[in-house]
C-alpha positions in Angstrom: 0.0 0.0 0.0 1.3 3.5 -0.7 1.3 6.3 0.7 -1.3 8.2 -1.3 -3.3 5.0 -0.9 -2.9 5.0 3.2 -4.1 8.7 3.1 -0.7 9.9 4.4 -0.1 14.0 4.8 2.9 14.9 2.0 3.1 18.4 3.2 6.0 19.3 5.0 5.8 20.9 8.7 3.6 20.4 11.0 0.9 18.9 8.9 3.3 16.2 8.1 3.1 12.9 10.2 6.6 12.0 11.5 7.5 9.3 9.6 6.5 8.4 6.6 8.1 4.7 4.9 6.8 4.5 1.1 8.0 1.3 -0.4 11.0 0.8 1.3 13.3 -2.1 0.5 16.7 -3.1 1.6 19.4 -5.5 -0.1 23.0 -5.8 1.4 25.6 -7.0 -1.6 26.8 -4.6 -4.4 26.4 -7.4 -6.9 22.5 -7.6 -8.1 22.8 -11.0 -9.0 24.1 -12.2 -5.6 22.1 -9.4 -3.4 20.8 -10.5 0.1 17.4 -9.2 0.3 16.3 -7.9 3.7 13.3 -5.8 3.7 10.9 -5.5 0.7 8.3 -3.0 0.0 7.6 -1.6 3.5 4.7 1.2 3.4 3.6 2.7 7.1 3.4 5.7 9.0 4.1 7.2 12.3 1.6 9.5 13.9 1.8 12.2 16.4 1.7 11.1 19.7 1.1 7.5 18.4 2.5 4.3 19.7 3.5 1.6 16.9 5.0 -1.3 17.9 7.1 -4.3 15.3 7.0 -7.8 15.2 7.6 -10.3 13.4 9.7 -13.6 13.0 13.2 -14.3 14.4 15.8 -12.6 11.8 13.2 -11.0 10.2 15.5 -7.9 9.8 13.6 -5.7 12.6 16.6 -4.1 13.3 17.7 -3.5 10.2 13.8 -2.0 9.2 14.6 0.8 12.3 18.3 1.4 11.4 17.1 2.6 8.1 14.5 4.2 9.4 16.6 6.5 11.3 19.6 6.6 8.7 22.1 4.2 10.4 21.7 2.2 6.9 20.9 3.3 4.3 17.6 2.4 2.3 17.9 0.6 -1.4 15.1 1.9 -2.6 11.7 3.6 -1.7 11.0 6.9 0.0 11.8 8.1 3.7 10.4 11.1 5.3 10.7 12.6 8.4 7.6 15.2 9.1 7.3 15.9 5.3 11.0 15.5 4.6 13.3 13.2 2.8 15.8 11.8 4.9 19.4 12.7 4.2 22.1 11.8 6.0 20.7 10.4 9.5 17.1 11.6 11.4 16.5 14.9 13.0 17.6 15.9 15.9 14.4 15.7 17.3 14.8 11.7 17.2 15.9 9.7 20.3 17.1 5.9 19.7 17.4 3.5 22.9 18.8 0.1 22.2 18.3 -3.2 24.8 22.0 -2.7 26.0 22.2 0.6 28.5 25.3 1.5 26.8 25.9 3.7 30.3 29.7 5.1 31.0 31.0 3.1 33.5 32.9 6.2 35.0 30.2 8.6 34.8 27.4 8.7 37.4 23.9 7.7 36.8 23.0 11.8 36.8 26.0 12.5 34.7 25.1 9.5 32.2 21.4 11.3 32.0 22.7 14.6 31.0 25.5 13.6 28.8 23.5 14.5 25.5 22.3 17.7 26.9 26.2 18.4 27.5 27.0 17.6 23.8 24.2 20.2 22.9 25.6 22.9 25.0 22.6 22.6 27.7 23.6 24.8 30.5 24.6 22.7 33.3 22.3 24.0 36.1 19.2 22.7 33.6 20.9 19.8 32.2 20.9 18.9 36.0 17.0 19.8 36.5 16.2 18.1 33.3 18.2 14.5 34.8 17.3 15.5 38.0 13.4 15.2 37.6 13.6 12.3 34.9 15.4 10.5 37.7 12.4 11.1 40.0 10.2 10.1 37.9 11.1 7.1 36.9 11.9 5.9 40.7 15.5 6.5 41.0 15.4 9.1 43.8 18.5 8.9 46.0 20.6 6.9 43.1 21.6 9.8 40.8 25.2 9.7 42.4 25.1 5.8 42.2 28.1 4.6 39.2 26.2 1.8 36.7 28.1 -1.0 38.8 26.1 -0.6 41.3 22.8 -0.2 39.9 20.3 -3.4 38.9 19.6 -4.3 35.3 16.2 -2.8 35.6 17.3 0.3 37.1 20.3 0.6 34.3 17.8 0.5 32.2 15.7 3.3 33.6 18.6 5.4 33.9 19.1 5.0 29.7 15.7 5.9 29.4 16.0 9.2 31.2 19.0 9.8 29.5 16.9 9.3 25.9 14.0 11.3 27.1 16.6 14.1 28.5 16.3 15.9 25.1 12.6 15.8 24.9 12.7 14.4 21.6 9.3 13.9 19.6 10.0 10.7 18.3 11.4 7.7 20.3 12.9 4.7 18.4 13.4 1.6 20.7 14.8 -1.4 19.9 13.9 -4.7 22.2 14.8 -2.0 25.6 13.2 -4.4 27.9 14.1 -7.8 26.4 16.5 -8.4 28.7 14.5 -7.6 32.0 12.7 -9.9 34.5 8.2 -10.2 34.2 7.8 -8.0 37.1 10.4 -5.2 36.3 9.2 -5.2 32.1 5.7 -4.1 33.1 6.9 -1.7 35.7 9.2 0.1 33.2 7.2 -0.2 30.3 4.4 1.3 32.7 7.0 4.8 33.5 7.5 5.0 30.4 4.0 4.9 29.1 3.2 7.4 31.0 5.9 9.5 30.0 6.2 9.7 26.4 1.9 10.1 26.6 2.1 13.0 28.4 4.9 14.7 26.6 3.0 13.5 23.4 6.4 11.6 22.2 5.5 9.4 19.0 6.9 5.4 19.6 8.1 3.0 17.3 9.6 -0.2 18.9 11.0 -3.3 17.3 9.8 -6.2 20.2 9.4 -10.0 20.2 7.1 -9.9 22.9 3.6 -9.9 21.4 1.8 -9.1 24.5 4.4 -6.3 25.2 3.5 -4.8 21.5 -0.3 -5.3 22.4 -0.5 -3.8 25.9 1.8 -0.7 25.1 1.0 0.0 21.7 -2.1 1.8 19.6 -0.8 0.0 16.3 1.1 -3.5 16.0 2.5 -4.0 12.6 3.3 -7.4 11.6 6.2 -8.9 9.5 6.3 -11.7 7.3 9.7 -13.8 7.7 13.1 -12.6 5.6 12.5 -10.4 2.8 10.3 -9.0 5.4 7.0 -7.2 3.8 4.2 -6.2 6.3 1.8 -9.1 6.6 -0.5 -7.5 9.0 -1.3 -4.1 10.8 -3.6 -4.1 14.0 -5.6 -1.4 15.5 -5.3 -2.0 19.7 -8.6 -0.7 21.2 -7.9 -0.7 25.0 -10.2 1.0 26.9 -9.4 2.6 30.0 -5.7 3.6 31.3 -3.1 2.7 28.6 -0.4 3.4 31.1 -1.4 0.6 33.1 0.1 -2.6 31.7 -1.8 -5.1 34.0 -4.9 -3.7 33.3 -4.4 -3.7 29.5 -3.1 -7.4 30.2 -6.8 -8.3 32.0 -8.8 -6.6 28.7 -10.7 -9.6 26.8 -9.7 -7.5 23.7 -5.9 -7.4 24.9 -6.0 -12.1 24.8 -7.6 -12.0 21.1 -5.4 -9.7 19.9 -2.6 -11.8 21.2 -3.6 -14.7 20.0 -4.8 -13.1 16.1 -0.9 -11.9 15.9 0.6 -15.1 17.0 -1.3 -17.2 14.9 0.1 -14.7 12.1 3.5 -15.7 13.0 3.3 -19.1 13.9 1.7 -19.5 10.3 5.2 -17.7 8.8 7.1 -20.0 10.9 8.0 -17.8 13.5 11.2 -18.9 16.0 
């Protein structure tokens, strides 16, 4: 499906949604006859202030689909905008990316690792410190700003990322499997914070996950893959109703189990592993 088709905004500004992908394909090998096909004609579009989760089969090339996405790779062929805009070179500043490793500095402080990208962009150090500061809060680290990574959990390591990609209030939040590696009870409680966080700054999602019922319970729209060349084999409206910040609640929805069990029947059918 195209854009046009989809009913996607062109114009650029604000009119524009955030993302636009318009046929989008990916091959890695500089030899057509011998070129390893990846992604193939990918057509979807971010919202404002819309959640969109990804998933599909193991090796699919998820990571790959948001690495082009946001520039890292390059895309063989299609379009790619960003709020009306072809991409050139990597996404706007306005564009946070927060992978399932931390990636924290060892040597800096769970404070200083929060406002390292304000520092980069010349923040002055009194609000970079307000801005960490209050993230910190937030998202239940009071009293561990001047904690050093070693001595933090995995769960709270991975809060402490999160503040530090939410630090400069970007409108758009890639993630990529951030709470993969995280026990039951600490996933929902993260993905809870940040819920509510990027919904009340208005932040627009896109997350690459293989946890189906994570994707379900976070997310208004779960697009699904089809195994390598990935194309999109499904897209799914979620129609929660009451708090979507609330991941148990979305858990006990009737509509939250057949959702789950429409998507994995979609994978399980592509041979999903």
């Amino acid at each position: 499906m195209s854009a046009a088709q989809e009913g996607w905004s062109t114009e650029v500004g604000r009119d524009a949604p955030p993302l636009v992908a318009d046929s989008l394909s990916k091959s890695f090998g500089d030899d057509p006859a011998e070129a390893h096909d990846v992604i193939s004609d990918i057509s979807f579009s971010l919202r404002e202030g819309e959640i969109v989760s990804i998933v599909g089969p193991s090796g699919c090339g998820k990571t790959t689909l948001l690495n082009v996405l946001c520039g890292l790779t390059p895309h063989t062929s299609g379009r790619l905008e960003w709020y009306g805009v072809p991409l050139s070179g990597g996404a706007p500043d306005s564009v946070g990316y927060m992978l399932q490793n931390d990636m924290l500095l060892p040597w800096r402080t769970a404070l200083q690792n929060v406002t390292l990208g304000l520092e980069i962009k010349n923040v002055p150090r009194a609000e970079s410190r307000e801005t960490a500061t209050t993230l910190l809060s937030k998202l239940g680290l009071d009293g561990f700003a001047k904690h050093y990574p070693t001595t933090l959990s995995g769960g709270m390591r991975q809060r402490v990322a999160l503040a530090r990609t939410l630090a400069g209030n970007p409108q758009v939040l890639l993630l990529d499997e951030p709470f993969a590696a995280l026990d039951f009870q600490t996933k929902l409680m993260l993905e809870s914070d940040m819920a509510r966080l990027v919904r009340s700054q208005g932040c627009s999602v896109l997350m690459i996950t293989h946890d189906i019922e994570e994707a379900v319970s976070l997310s208004d729209r779960v697009i699904v893959l089809t195994h390598r060349p990935s194309r999109i084999k499904a897209v799914h409206k979620v129609e929660i109703e009451g708090d979507r910040t609330d991941m148990m609640a979305a858990r006990d929805s009737t509509t939250f189990n057949g959702l789950v069990r429409t998507i994995w029947s979609e994978l399980e059918l592509d041979g999903s592993g």
